[in-house]
C-alpha positions as CSV (number, residue, x, y, z in Angstrom):
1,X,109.2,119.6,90.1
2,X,108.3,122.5,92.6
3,X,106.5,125.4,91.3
4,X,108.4,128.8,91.6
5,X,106.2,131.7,91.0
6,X,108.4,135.3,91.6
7,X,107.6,138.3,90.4
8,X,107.6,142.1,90.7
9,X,105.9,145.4,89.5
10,X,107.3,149.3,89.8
11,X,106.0,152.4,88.3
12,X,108.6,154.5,86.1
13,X,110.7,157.3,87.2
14,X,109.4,160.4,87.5
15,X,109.8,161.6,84.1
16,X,107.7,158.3,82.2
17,X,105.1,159.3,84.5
18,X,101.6,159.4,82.1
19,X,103.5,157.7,79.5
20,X,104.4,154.4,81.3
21,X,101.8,152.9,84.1
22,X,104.0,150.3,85.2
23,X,106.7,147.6,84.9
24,X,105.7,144.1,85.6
25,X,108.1,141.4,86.2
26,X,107.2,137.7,85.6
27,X,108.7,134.2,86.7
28,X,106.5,130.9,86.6
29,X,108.2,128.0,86.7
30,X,107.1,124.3,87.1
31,X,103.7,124.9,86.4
32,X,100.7,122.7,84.0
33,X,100.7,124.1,80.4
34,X,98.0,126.4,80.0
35,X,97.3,129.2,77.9
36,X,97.3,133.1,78.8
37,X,94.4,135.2,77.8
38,X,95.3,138.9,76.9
39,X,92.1,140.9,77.4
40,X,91.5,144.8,75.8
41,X,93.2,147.2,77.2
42,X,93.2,151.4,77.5
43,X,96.6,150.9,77.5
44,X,99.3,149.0,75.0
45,X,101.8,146.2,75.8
46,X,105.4,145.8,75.4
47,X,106.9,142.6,76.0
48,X,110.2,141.4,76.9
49,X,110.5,137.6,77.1
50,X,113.3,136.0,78.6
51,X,114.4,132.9,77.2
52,X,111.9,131.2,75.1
53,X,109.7,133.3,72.5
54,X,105.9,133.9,72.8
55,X,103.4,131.6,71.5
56,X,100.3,133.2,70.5
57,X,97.6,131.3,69.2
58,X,95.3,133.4,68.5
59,X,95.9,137.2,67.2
60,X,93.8,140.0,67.3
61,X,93.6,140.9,63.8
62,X,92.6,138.3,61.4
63,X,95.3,139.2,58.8
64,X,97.9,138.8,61.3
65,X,99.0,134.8,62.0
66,X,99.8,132.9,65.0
67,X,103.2,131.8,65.5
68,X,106.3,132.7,68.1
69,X,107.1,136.2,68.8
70,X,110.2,137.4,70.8
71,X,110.3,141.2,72.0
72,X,106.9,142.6,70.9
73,X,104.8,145.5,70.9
74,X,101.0,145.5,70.5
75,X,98.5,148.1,70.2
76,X,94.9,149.3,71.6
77,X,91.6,147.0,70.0
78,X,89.1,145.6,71.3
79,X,89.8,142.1,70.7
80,X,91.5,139.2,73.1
81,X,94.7,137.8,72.1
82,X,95.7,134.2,73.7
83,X,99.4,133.4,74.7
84,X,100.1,129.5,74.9
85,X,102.9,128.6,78.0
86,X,104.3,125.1,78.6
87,X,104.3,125.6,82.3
88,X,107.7,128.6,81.7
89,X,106.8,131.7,81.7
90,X,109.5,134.6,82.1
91,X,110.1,138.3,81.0
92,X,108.9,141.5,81.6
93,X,105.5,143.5,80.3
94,X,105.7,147.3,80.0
95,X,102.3,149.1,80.3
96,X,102.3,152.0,77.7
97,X,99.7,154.7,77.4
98,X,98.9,156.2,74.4
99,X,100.5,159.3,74.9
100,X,103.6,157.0,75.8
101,X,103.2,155.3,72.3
102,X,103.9,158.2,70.5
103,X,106.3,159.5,73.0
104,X,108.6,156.2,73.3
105,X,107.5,154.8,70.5
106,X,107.3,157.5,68.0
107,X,104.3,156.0,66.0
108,X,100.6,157.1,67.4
109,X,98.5,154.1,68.8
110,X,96.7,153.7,65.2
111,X,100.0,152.9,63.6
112,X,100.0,149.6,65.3
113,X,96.5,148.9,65.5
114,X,96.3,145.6,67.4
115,X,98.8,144.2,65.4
116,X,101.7,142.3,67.1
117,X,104.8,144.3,66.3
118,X,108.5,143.1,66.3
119,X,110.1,145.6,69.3
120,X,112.7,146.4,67.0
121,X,111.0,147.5,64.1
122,X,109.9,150.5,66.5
123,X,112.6,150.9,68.8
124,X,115.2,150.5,66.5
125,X,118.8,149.5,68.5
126,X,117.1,150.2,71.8
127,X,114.7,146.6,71.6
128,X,118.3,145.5,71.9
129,X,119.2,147.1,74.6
130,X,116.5,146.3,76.8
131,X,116.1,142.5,76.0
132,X,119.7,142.2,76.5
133,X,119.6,144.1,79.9
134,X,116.6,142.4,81.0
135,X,118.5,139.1,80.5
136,X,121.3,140.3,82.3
137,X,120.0,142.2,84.9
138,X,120.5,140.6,88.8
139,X,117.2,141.2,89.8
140,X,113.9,142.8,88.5
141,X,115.2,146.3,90.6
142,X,118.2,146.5,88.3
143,X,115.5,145.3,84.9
144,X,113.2,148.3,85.7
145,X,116.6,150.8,86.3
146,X,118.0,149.6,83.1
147,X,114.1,150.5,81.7
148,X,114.1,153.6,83.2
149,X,117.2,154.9,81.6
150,X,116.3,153.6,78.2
151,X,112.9,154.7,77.7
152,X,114.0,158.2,79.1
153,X,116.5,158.7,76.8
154,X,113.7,158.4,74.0
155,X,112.0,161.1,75.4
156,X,111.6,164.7,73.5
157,X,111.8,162.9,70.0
158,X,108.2,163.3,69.0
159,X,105.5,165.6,68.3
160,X,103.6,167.0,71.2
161,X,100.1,165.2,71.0
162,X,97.0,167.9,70.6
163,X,96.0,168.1,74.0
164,X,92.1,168.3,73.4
165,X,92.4,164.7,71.9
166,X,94.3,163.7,75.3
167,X,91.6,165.0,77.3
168,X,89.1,163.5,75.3
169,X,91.0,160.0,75.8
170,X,91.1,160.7,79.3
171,X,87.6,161.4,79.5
172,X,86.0,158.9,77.6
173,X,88.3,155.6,79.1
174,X,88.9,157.2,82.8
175,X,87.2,156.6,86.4
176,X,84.4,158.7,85.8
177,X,82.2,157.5,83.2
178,X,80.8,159.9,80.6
179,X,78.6,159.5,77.0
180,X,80.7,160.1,73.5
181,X,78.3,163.1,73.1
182,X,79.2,165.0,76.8
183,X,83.4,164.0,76.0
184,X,82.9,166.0,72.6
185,X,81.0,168.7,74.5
186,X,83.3,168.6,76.6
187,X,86.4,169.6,74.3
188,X,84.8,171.8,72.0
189,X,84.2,169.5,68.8
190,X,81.3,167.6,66.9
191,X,80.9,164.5,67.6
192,X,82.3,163.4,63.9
193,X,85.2,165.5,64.5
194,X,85.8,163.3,67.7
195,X,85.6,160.0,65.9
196,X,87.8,161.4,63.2
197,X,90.5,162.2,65.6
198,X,89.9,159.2,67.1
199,X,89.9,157.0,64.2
200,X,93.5,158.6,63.3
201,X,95.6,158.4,66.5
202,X,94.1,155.5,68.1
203,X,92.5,153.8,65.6
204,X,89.4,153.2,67.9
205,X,85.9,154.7,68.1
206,X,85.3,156.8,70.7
207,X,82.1,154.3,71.6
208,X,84.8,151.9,72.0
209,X,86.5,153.3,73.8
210,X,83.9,154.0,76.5
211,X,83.7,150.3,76.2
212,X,87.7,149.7,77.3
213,X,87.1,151.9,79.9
214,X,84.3,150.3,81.2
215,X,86.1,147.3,80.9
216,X,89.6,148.5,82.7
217,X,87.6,150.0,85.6
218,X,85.7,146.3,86.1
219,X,89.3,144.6,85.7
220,X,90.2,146.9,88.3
221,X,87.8,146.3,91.0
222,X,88.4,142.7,90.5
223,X,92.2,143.4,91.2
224,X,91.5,145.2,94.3
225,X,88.5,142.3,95.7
């Protein structure tokens, strides 16, 4: 059998911007088994498989078990999860910042932990809505429109986030990188205030998150070379 690889990526329309990095689209077809490793992230996953569920084999929390997942959210941690493939891999993988979780969403990132979260038990009717139009879209320009339209109209349905804590998220995970002690300076609080607030919308340390950061902008420069 010949090995078909297709695929696509898009960033959201103008209003997602900040709350969705991108859409990736996915097709692998004809290829070994193999497993997929999901590395830490700043950001957290949607998934949208097409066809067959997921197979996870390993989860990021040890209370959660393995086993098939179809349309899935998961949240930020600092732990790998591993995706098993029997050579068919196809769907699509929306990258959601935190201020998108509780915007889309309507949950803040510590709600979901790392956990692996059935799409529907968040989005309601709308996990419907985008697996089906995934599935019947004619190509991944009319999957990302169809994800466009649906993720906008969730928009305006939550609290707006405290805007200290977004800079401080910014500031500890982006390009530039900076100490837990300068990000706290930096907004105005203690350093325990920080890693209370951090503890309660992201369910992360502030430490650790210096560490994703670290870790996206290294993932990054390998992208790039």
């Amino acid at each position: 059998m010949t090995a078909v690889s297709d695929g696509a990526t898009a960033v959201p329309s103008r209003p997602l911007r900040g709350l969705v990095r991108r859409y990736e689209g996915y097709r692998l077809s004809g290829f070994a088994p193999g497993s997929h490793v999901g590395m830490p992230s700043v950001d957290l996953t949607i998934i949208l498989p097409i066809g067959l569920p997921l197979t996870i084999s390993r989860t990021a929390m040890a209370d959660q078990r393995p086993g098939e997942f179809g349309a899935l959210a998961s949240g930020l941690g600092t732990e790998p999860v591993v995706i098993e493939h029997d050579g068919e891999q196809h769907g699509v993988q929306i990258t959601v910042t935190p201020a998108g979780c509780s915007a889309l969403l309507h949950v803040p990132p510590a709600e979901l932990r790392q956990y692996i979260v059935p799409l529907e038990d968040l989005l309601g009717r709308d996990a419907a809505r985008l697996l089906d139009g995934v599935h019947a879209a004619t190509g991944w320009r009319e999957a990302f429109a169809l994800l466009d339209r649906t993720l906008c109209a969730r928009l305006g349905r939550a609290p707006q986030p405290d805007a200290r804590l977004e800079r401080a998220w910014a500031r500890t995970t982006g390009p530039t990188a900076m100490s837990v002690e300068q990000v706290a300076a930096e907004v105005g609080w203690s350093r325990r205030r920080l890693e209370t607030a951090f503890a309660s919308e992201y369910a992360v340390t502030p430490r650790d998150a210096v560490r994703l950061g670290r870790f996206a902008r290294a993932h990054a420069m390998l992208r790039v070379a």
